[in-house]
Backbone bond lengths (Angstrom), bond angles and torsions (degrees), N, CA, C in turn:
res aa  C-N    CA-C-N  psi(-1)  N-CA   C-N-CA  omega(-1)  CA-C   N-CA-C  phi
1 X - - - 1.451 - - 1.515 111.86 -
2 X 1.381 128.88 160.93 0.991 128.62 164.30 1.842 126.67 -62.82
3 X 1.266 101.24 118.10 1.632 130.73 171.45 1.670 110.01 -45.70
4 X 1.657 113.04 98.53 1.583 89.15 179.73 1.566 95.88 -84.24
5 X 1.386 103.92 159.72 1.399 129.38 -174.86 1.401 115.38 -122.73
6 X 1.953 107.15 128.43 1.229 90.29 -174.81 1.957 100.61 -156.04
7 X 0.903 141.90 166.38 1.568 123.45 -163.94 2.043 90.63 -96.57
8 X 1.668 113.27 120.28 1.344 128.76 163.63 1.318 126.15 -64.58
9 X 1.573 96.73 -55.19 1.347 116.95 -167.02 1.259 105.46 -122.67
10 X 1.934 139.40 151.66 1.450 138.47 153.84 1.733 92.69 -116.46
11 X 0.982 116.01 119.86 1.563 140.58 173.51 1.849 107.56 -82.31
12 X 1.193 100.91 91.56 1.712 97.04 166.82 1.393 106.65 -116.93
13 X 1.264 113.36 170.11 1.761 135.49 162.14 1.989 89.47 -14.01
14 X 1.201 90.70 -67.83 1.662 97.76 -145.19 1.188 134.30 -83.46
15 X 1.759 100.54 -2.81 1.324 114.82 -155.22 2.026 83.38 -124.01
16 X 0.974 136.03 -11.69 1.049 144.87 -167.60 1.741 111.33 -57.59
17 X 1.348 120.70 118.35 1.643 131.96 -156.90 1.457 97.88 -124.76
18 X 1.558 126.12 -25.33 1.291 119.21 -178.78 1.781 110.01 -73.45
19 X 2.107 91.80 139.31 1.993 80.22 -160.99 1.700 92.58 -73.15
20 X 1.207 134.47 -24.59 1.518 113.06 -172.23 1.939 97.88 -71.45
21 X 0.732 116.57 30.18 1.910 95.77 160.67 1.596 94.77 -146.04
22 X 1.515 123.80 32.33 1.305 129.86 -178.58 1.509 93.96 -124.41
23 X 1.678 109.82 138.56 1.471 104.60 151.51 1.541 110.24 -91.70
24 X 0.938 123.91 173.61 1.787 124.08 -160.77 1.516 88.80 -102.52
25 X 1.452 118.50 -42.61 1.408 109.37 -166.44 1.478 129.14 -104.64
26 X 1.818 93.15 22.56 1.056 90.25 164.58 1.953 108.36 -145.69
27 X 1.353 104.63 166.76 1.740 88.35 -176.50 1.015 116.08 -102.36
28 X 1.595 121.93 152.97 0.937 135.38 173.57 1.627 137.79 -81.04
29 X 1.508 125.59 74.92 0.983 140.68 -166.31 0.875 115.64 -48.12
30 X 1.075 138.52 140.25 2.049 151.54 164.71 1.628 87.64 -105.57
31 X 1.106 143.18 137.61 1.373 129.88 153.44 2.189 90.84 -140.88
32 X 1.854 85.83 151.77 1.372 85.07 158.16 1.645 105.26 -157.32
33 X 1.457 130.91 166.28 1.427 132.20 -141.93 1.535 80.50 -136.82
34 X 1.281 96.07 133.51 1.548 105.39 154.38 1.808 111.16 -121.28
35 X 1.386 94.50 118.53 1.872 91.65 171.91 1.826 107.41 -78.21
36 X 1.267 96.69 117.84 1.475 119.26 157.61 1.436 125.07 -85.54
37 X 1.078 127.23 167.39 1.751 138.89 -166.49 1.536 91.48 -61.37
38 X 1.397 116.73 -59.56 1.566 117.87 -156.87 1.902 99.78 -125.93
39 X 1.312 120.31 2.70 1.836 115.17 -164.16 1.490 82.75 -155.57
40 X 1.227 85.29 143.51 1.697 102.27 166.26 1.546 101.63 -134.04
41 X 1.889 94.68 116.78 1.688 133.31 -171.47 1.812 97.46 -69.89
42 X 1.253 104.41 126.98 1.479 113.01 -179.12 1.670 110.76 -119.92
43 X 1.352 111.08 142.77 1.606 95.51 169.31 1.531 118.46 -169.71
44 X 1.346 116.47 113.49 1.436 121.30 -166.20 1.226 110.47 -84.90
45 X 1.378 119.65 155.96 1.559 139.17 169.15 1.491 118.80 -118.01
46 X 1.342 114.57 118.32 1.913 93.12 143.36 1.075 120.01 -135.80
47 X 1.333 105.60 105.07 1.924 123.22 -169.45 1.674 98.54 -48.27
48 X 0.920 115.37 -54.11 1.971 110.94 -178.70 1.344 116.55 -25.25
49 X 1.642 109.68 -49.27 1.582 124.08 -165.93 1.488 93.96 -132.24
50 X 1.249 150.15 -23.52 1.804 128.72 151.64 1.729 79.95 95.51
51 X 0.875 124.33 49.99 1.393 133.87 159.50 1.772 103.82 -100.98
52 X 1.092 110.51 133.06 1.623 128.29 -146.99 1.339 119.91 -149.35
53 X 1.637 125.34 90.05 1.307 124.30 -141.87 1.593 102.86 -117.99
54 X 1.253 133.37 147.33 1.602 104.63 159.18 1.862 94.79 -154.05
55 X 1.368 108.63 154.75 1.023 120.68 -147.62 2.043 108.51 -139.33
56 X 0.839 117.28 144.34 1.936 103.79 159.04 1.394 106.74 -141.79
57 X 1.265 126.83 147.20 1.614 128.15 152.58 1.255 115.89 -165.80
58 X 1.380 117.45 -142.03 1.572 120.38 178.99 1.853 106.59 -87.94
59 X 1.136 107.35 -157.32 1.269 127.77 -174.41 1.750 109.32 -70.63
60 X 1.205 90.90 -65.06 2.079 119.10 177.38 1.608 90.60 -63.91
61 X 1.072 155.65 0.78 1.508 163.71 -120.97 1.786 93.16 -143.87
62 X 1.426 89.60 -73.33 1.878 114.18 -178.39 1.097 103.41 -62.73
63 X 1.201 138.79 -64.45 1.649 145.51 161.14 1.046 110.64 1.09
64 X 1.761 120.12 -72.85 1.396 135.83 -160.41 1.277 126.54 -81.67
65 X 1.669 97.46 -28.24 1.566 117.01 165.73 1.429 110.01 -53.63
66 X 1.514 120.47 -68.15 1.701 139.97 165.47 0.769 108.90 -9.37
67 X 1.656 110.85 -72.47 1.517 134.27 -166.13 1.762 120.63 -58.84
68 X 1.485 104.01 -38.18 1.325 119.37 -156.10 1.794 84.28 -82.31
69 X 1.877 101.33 -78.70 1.372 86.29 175.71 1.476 143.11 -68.58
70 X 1.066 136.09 -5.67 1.421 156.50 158.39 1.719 93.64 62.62
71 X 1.460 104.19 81.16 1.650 110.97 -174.58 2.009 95.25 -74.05
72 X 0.903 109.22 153.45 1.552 137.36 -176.97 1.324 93.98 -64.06
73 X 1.474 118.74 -57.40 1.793 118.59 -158.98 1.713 105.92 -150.02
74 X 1.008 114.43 133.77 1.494 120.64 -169.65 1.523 114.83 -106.86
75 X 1.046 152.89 111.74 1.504 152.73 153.20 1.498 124.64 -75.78
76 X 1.195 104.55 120.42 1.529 102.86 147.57 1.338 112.15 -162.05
77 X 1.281 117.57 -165.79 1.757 135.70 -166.75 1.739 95.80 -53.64
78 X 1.546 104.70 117.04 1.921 90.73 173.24 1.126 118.71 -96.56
79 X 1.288 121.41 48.71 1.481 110.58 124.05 1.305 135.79 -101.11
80 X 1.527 106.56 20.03 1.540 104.91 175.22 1.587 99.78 -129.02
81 X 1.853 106.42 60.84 1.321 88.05 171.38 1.776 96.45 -102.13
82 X 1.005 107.32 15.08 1.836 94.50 174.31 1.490 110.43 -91.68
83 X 1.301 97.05 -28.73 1.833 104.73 170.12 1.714 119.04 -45.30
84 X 1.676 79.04 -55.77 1.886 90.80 -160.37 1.650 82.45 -63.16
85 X 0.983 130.14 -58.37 1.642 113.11 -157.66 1.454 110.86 -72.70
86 X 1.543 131.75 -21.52 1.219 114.78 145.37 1.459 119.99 -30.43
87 X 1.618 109.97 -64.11 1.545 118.46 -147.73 1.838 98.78 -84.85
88 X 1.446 115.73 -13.74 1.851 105.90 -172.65 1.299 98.26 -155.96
89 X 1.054 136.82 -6.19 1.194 118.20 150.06 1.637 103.81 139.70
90 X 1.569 97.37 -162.82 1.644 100.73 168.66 1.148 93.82 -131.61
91 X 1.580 150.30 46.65 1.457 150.62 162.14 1.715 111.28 -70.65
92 X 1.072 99.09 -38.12 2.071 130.82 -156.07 1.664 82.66 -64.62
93 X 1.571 103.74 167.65 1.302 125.67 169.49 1.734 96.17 -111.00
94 X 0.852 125.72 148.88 1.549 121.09 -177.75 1.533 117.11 -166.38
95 X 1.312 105.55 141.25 1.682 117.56 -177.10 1.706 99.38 -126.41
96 X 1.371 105.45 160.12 1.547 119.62 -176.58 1.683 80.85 -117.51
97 X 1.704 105.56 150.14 1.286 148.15 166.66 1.557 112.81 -111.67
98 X 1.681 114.07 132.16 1.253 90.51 158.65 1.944 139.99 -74.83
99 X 0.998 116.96 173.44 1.403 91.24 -156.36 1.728 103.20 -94.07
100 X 1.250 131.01 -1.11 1.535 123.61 154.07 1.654 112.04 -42.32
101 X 1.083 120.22 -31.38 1.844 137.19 171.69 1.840 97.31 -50.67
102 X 0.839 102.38 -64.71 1.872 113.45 -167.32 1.774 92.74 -69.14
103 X 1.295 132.28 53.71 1.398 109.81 166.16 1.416 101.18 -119.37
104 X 1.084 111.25 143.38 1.603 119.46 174.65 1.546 130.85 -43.34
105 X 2.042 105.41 -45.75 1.312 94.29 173.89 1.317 106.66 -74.39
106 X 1.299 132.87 -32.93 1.564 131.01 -161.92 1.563 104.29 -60.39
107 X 1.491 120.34 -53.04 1.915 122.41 177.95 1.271 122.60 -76.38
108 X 1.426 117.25 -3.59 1.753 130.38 154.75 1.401 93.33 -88.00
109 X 1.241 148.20 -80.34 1.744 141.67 -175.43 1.695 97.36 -17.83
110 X 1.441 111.70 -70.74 1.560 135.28 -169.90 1.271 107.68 -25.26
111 X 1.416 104.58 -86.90 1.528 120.77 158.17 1.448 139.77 -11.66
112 X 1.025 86.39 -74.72 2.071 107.86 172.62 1.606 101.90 -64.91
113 X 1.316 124.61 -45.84 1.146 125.61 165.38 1.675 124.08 -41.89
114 X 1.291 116.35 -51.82 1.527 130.59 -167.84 1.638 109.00 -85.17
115 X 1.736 97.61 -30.09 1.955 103.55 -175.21 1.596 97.85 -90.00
116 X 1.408 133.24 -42.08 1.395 140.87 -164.20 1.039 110.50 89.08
117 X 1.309 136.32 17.96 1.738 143.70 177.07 1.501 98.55 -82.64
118 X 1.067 103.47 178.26 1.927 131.05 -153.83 1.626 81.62 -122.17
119 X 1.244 106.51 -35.49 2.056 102.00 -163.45 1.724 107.62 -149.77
120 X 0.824 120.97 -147.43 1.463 116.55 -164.49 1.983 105.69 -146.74
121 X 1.636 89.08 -23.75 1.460 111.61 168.43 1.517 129.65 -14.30
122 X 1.787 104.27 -54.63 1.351 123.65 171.47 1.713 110.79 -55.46
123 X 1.149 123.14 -46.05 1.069 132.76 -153.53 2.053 97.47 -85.87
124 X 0.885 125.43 -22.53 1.603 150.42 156.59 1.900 93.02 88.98
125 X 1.309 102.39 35.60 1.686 107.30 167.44 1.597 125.25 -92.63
126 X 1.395 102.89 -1.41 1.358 115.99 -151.07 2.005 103.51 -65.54
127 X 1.346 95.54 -14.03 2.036 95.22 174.78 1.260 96.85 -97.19
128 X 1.275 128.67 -35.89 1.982 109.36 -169.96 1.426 108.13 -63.78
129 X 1.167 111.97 87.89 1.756 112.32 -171.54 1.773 94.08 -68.85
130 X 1.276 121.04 -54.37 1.602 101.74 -163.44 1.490 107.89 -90.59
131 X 1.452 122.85 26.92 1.456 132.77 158.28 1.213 83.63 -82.89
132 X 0.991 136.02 -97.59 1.608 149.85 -165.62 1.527 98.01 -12.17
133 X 1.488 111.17 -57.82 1.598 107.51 -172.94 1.682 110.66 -60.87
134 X 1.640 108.73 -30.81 1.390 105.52 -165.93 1.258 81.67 -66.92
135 X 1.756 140.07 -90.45 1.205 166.83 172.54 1.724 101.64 35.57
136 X 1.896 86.49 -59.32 1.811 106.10 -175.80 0.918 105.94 -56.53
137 X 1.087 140.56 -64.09 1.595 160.50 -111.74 1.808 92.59 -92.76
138 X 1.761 113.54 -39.57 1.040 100.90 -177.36 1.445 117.09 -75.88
139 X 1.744 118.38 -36.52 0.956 128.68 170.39 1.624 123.62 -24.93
140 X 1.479 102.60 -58.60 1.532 117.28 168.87 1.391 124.71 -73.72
141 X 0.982 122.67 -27.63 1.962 126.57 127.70 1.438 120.79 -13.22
142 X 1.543 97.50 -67.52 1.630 96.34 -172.69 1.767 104.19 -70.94
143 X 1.131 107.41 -29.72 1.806 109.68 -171.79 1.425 100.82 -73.75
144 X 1.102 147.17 -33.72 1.098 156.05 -153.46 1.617 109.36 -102.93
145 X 1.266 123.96 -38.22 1.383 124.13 152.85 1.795 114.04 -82.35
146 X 0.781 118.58 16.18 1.780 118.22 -177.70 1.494 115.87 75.77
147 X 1.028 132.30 55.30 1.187 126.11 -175.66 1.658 119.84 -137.15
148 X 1.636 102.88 76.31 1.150 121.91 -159.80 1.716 123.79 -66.44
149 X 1.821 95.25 -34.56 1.365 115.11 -167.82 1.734 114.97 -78.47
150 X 1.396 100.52 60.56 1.184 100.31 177.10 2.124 146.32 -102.65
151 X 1.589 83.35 33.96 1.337 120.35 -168.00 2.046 115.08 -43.97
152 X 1.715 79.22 -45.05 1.530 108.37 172.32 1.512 130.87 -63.53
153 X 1.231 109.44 3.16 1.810 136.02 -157.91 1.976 81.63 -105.57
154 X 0.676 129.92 120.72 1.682 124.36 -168.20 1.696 93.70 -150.60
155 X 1.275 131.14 -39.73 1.343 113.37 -179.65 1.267 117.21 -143.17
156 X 1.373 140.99 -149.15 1.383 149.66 170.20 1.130 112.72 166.55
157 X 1.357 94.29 129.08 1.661 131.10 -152.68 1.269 113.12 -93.10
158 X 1.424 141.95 127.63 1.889 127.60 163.87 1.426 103.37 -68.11
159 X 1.434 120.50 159.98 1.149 123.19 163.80 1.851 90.49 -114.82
160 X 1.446 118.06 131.48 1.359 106.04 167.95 1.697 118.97 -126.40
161 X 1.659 97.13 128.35 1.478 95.73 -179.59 1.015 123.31 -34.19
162 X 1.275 130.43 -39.02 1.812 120.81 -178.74 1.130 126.23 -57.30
163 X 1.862 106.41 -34.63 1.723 101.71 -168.95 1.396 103.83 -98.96
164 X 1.747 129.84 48.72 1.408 119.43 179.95 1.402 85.98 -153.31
165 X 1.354 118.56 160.99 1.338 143.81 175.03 1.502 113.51 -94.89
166 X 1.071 129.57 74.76 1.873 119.92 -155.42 1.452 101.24 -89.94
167 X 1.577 119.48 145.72 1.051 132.26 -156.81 1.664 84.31 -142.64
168 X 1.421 105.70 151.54 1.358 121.93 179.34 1.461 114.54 -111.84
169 X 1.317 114.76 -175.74 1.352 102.69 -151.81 1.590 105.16 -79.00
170 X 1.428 119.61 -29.23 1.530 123.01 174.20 1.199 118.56 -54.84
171 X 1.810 117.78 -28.81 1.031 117.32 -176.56 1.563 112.98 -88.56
172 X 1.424 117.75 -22.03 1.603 99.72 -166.58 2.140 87.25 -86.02
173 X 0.910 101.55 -51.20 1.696 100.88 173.99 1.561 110.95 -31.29
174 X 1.712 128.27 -61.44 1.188 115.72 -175.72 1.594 118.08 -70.32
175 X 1.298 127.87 -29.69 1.238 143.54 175.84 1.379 96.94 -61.48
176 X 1.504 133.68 -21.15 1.615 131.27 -154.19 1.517 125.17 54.05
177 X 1.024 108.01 -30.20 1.682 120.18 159.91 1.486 104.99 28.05
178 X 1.259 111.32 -59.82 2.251 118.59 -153.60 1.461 69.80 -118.94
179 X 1.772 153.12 -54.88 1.572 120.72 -99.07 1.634 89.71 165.29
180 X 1.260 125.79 131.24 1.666 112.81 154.21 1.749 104.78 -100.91
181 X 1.630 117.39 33.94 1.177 109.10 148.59 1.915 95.96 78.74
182 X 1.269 131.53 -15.62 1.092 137.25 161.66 1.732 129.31 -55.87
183 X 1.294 88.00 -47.37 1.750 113.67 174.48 1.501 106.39 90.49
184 X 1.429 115.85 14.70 1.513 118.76 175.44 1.434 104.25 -92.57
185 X 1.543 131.76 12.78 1.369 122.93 148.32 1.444 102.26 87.83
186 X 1.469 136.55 3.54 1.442 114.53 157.41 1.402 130.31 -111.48
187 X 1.336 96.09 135.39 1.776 102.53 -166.17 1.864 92.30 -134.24
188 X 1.355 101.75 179.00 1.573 132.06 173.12 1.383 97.33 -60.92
189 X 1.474 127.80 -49.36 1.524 114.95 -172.58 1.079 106.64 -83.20
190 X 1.230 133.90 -21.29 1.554 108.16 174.09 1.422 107.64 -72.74
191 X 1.398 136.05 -44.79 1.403 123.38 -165.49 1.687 107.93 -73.74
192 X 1.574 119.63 -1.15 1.360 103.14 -169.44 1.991 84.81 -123.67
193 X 1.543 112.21 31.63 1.371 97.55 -170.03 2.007 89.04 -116.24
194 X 1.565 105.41 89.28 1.559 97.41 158.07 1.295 125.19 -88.46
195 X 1.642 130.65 -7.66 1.651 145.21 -156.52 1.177 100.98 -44.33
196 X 1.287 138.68 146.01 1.047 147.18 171.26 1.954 133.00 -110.48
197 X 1.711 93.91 28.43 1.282 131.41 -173.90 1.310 106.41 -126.95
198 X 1.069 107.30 173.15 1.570 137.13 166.22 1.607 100.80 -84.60
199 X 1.214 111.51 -50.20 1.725 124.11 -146.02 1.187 95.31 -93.07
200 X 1.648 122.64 -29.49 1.648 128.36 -173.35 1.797 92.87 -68.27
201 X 1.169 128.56 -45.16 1.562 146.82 -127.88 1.382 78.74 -104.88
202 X 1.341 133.42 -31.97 1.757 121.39 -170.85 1.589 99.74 -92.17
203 X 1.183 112.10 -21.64 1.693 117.39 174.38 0.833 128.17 -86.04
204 X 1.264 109.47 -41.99 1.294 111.11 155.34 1.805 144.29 -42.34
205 X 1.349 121.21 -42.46 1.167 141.42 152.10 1.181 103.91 -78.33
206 X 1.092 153.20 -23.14 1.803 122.75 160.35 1.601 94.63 -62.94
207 X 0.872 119.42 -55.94 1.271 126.51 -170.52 1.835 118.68 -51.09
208 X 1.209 119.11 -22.70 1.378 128.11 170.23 1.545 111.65 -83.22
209 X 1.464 118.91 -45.86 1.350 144.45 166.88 1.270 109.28 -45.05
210 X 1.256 117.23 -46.87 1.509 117.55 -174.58 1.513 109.41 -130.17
211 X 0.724 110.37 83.81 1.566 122.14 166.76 1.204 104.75 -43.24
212 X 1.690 127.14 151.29 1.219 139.85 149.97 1.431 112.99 -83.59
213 X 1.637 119.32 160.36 1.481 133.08 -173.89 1.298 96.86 -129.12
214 X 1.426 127.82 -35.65 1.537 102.28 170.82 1.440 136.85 -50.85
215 X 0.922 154.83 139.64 1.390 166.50 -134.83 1.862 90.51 -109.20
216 X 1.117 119.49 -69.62 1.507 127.34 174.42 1.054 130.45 -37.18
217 X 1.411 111.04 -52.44 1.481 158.34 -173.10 2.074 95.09 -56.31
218 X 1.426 77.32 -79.34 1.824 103.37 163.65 1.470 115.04 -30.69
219 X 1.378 115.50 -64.53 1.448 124.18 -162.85 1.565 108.79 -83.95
220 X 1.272 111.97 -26.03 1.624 117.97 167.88 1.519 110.03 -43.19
221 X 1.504 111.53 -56.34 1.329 144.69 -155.03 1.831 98.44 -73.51
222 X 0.915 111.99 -47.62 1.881 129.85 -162.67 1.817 76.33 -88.89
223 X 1.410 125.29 -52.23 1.723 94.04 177.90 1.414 134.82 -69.50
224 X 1.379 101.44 -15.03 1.766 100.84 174.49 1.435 104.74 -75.59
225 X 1.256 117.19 -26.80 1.755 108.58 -155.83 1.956 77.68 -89.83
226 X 0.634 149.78 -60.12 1.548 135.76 -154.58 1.621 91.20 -77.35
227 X 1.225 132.46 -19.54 1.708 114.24 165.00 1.401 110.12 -68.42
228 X 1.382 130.88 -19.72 1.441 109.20 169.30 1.178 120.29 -135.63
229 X 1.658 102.92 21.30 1.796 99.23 137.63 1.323 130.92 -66.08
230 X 1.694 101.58 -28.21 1.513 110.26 175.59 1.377 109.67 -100.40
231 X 1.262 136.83 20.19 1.482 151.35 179.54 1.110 104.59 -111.35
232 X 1.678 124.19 54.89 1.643 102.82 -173.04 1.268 113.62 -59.29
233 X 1.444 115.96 -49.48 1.964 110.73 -153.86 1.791 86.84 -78.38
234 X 1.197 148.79 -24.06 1.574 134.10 168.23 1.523 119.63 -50.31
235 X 1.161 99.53 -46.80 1.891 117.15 175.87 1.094 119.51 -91.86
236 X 1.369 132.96 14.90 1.024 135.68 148.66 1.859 119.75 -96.66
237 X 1.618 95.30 -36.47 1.531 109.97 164.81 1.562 128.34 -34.67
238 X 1.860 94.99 -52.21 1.817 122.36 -148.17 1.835 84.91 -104.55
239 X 1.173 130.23 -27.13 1.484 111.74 -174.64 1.784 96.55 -83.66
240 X 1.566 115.83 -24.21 1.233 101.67 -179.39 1.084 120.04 -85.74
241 X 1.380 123.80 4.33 1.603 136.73 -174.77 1.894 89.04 -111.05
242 X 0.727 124.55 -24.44 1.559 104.55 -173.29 2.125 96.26 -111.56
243 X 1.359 100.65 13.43 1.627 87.08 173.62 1.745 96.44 -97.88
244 X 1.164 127.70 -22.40 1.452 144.85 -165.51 1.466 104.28 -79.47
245 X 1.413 108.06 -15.80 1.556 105.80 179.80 1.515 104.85 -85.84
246 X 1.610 98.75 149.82 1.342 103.35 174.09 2.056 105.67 -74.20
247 X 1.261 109.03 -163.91 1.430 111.55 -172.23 1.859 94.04 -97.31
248 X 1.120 107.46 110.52 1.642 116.15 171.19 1.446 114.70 -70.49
């Protein structure tokens, strides 16, 4: 009989779930920017793993975010795609939205809609008003390219300027950090990347990228790793139990 035909899926940069167009060890960002009067609303995705970020600040703010996480595909309102490439460049993959998408009640509706909350409160986003707008904006992204199965979307996280060390793009490039910009592949994360995951290896590099400034925060971190340097038969146990896992 005749095959009805009809489009399932739209496959972009950002929205991309198949593992051959995924690297494992690194994530795959959805991000999209909303320009506000005085803050520009930031907010990452990675549909693969439902990791769910949202962010607000200045310009030099957005910059570092970009830079640090290096999202796959960028959205916002298209008429400000001469802006964004003024303000970050033309490196980005990027789509324009119309801008009825960027309204406040519509990406608070969005939201509350997709989590089942009354408020956003829980999630401690409830002041980044033009996070919230970015947040939406992606939401209707995924609906708008077909991407229904979004069960796995469970929270969303602040990122807050205070508790990270932000580095710009000159700086993670001269430091080598990701890359010395050569393309011969040696950086800081590879020589400090032993993880024996997928998920260790994606945390890891946020985690180089963004340094912590808390002191506590810090020393928490410096006590687990010397508990199982001196834990041999434990850390040998837990890397062989988490190498056996598939990629979550």
């Amino acid at each position: 009989g005749i095959v009805k035909r009809g489009v399932t899926e739209l496959v972009t940069p950002g929205v991309a779930t198949n593992d051959k167009l995924l690297e494992h060890n690194s994530n795959n960002f959805l991000a999209a920017l909303h320009f506000g009067e005085t803050k520009i609303g930031v907010a990452f995705l990675d549909i693969s793993t439902g990791e769910f970020f949202i962010a607000e600040g200045d310009e030099a703010y957005a910059d570092k975010l970009l830079q640090s996480l290096k999202p796959a595909e960028v959205i916002f309102v298209r008429n400000k795609q001469k802006l964004f490439k003024d303000l970050f460049g033309v490196k980005f993959f990027t789509y324009g939205l119309d801008e009825w998408i960027f309204a406040d009640v519509y990406a608070t509706e969005s939201l509350l809609k997709h989590f089942g909350t009354h408020s956003l409160k829980g999630f401690g986003v409830e002041s980044l008003k033009e996070g919230i707008i970015a947040a939406g904006a992606i939401l209707h992204y995924l609906k708008d390219t077909e991407h229904p199965n979004l069960a796995h979307i469970t929270s969303l996280q602040r990122i807050d300027k205070d508790d990270h060390l932000w580095m710009d793009r000159f700086t993670i490039r001269n430091l080598e950090i990701l890359g010395d910009g050569s393309g011969n592949g040696n950086s800081l994360l590879k020589v400090l990347d032993n993880t024996v995951s997928p998920m260790g290896a994606r945390l890891l590099k946020r985690w180089t990228v963004m340094p912590l400034k808390d002191l506590t925060k810090i020393n928490e971190r410096l006590n687990t790793v010397e508990h199982f340097i001196k834990d041999v038969d434990n850390r040998g146990k837990l890397s062989q139990a988490i190498r056996q896992c598939g990629d979550v």
